[in-house]
C-alpha positions in Angstrom: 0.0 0.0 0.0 1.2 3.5 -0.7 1.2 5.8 1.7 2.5 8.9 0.4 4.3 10.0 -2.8 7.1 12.4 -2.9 8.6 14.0 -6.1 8.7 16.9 -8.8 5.5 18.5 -10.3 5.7 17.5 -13.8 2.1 18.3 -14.8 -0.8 20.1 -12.8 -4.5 20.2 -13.6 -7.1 21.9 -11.4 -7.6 17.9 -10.7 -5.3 16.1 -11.5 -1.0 16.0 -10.8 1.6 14.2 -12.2 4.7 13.8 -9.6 7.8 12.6 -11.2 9.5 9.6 -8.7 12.9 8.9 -10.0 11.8 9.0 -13.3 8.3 7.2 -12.8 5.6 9.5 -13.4 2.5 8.5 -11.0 -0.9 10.6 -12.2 -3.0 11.1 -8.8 -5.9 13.3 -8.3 -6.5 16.0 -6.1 -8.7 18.1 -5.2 -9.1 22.2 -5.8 -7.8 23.2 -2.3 -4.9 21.4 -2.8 -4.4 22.9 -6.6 -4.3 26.2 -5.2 -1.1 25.1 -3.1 0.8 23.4 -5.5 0.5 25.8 -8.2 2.8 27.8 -6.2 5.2 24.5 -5.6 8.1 23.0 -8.1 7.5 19.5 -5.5 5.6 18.0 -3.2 4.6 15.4 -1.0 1.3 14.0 -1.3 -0.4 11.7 1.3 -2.4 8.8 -0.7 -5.3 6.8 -0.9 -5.4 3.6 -3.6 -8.6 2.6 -5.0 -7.9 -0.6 -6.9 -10.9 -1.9 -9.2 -11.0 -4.6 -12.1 -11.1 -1.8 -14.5 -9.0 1.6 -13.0 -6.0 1.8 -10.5 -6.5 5.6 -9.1 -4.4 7.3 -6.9 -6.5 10.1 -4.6 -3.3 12.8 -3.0 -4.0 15.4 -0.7 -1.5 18.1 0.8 -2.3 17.1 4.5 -2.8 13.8 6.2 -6.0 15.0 7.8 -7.4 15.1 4.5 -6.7 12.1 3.7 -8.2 10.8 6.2 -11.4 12.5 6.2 -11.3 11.2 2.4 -11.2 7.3 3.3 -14.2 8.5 6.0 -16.2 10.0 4.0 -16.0 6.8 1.5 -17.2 5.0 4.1 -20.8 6.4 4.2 -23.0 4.9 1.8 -23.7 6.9 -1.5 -20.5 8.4 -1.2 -17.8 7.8 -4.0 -14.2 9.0 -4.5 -16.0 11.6 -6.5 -18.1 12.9 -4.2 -15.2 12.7 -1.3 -13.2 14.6 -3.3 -15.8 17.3 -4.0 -16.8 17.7 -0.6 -12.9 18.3 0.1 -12.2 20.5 -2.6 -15.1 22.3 -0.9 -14.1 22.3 2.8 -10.6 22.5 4.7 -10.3 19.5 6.9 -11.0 21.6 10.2 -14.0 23.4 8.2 -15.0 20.0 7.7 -15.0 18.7 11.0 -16.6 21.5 12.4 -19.8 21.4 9.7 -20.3 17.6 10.7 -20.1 17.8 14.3 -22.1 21.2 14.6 -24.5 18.9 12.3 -24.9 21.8 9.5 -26.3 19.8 7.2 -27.5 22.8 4.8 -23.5 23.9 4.3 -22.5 20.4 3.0 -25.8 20.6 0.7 -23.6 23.2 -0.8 -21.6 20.9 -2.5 -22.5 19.2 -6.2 -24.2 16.2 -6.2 -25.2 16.0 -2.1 -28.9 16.1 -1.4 -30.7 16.8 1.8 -30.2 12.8 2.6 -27.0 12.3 2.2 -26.2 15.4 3.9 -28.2 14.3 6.7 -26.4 10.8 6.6 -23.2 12.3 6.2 -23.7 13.9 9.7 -25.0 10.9 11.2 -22.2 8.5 10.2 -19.6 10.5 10.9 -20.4 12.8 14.0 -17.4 13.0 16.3 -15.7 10.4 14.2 -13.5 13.3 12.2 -10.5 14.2 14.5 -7.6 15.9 13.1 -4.4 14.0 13.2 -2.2 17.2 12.8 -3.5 18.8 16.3 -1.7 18.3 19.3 -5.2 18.0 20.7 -4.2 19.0 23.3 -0.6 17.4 23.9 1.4 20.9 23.3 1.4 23.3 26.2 4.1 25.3 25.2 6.9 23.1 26.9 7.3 20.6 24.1 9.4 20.8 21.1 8.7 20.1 17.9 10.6 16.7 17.4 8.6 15.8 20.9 5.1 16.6 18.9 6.2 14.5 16.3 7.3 11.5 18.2 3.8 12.0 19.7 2.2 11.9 16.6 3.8 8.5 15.9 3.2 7.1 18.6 -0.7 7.9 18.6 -1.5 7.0 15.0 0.3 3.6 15.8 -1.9 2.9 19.0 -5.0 4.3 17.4 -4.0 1.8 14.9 -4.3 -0.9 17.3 -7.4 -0.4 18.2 -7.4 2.5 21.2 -9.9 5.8 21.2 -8.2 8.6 19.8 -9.3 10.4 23.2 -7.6 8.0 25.6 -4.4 7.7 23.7 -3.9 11.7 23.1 -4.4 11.6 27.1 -1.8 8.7 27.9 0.8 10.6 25.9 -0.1 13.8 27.1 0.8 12.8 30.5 3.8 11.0 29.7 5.1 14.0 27.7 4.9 15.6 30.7 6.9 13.7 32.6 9.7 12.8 30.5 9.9 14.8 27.0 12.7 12.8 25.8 10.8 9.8 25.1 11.1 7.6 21.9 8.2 6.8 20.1 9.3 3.0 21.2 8.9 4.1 24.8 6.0 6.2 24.3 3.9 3.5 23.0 5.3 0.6 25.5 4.5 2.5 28.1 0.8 4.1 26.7 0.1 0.0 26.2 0.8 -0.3 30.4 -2.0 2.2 30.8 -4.6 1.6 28.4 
């Protein structure tokens, strides 16, 4: 499975990019937010989702993991397609997103082509308090860690998340152990979260 692609802009489309591996040109779609970034950009790095079918092998990219994520979600509710997905996140930032669904505003995500009153209403149902944002500290940063420790963090919650654990529990369980010891490894981090969940 892929999980992100790195490489030189060789062609850019509204909806499509072409990013040039070492020589291997990989065609992924994206969606208009992320166009309006990587017009300015000679590279990038592109977080992916593969849908594999018997007739098509397409590669969805966005700019931020977050959206990726909300991408595979949002494919998850029935009646929504990669299509759709993609149009609802060319329409809404990730934390716009969020936000709509959880403050169940289901007339702004009618806004979007192609989503009625039901699966807007669906939409909201499904995924209600299910859209967290990966990139937020959610709480973990209070000003005493450093960057490298937010990161390790990061790690070590999308691994634990991963195996099972509420996104809520785990952010806590790191939080505290940041606390204490800011040095941690994301090794340590996550044998020591799996003591206390």
């Amino acid at each position: 499975m892929i999980a992100f692609i790195e490489g030189d802009i060789a062609t850019l489309t509204p909806t499509q990019v072409v990013l040039n591996v070492g020589g291997l040109g990989y065609e992924v779609n994206i969606t208009l937010l992320d166009y309006s970034q990587l017009h300015e950009l000679k590279r990038a790095k592109l977080y992916v989702t593969e849908i594999i079918r018997e007739d098509a092998y397409t590669l969805y990219g966005f700019l931020e993991e977050s959206a990726r994520l909300f991408f595979d979600k949002l494919r998850t509710v029935s009646g929504v397609g990669p299509a759709t997905a993609r149009l609802i996140l060319s329409s809404f930032a990730p934390t716009e997103l969020a936000s709509i669904i959880d403050s169940g505003s289901v007339e702004l995500l009618q806004t979007v082509k192609g989503i009625g009153l039901k699966s807007a209403q669906r939409i909201v149902v499904d995924l209600k308090g299910k859209l967290v944002l990966p990139e937020e500290p959610g709480g973990m940063a209070d000003g005493s860690l450093t960057q490298a420790s937010l990161e390790v963090a990061e790690e070590a919650r999308r691994a634990l998340t991963t195996l099972g654990f509420t996104d809520s529990s785990v952010r806590k369980i790191l939080k505290k152990l940041l606390a204490k010891d800011p040095s941690l490894s994301v090794e340590e981090l996550i044998r020591h979260s799996l003591k206390q969940l």
